[in-house]
C-alpha positions in Angstrom: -97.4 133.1 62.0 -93.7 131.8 62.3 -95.3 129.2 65.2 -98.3 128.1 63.4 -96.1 127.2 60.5 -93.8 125.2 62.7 -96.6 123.3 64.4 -97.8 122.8 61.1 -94.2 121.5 59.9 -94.4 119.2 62.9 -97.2 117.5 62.6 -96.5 117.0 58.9 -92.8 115.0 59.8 -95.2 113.5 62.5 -97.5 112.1 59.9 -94.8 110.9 57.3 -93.5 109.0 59.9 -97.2 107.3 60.6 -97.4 106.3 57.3 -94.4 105.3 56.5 -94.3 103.2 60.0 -97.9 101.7 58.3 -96.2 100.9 54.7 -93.8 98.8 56.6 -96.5 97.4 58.9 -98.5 96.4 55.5 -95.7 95.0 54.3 -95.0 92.7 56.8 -98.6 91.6 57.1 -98.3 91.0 53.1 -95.5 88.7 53.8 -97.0 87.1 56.1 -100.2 86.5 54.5 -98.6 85.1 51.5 -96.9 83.0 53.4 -100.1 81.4 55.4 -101.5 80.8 51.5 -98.3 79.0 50.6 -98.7 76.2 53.6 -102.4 76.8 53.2 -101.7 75.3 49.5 -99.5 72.7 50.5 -101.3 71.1 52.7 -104.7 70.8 50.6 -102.6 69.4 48.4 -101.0 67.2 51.1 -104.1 66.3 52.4 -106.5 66.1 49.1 -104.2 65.4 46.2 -104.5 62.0 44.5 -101.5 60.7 46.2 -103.4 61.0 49.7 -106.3 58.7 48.1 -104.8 55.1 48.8 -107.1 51.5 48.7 -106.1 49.0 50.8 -106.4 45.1 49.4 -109.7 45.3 51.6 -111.6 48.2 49.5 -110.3 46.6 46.1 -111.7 42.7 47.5 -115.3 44.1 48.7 -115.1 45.7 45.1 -114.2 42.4 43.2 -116.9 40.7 45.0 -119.5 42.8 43.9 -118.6 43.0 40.7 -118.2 39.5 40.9 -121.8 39.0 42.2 -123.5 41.7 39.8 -122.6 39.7 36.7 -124.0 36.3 38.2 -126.9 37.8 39.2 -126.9 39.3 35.1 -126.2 36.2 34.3 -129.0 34.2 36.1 -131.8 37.0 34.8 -130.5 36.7 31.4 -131.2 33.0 31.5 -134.1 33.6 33.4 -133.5 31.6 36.5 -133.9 34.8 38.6 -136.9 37.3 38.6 -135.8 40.4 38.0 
């Protein structure tokens, strides 16, 4: 009887010490993973925010000329010199 409880005392310490060694595993990987969302976040801000949206004078001219070429086409259908 005296054995059986000391093999039963032993693999009790044993399997404390298994989960305490997996509470400081989880832990860790908790860390860890909170870290990997932090830099996650940063750079999908980095990469998406409005700050990474930039027009060169380019975009903004190919812009103005259509703009530009909408409204005299508008104009020449409104005085009816174009069939619309």
């Amino acid at each position: 009887m005296n054995v059986l409880l000391t093999e039963l005392n032993n693999q009790l310490q044993s399997l404390v010490a298994l989960v305490n060694q997996q509470a400081t595993q989880i832990a860790k990987q908790d860390a860890l993973i909170q870290h990997y969302e932090a830099q996650l976040l940063y750079l999908k801000r980095r990469q998406f925010g409005a700050s990474s949206e930039h027009t060169d004078s380019l975009q903004i001219s190919i812009f103005e000329g259509l703009a530009d070429d909408t409204y005299t086409m508008f104009r020449l259908a409104e005085s009816g010199a174009v069939n619309a």
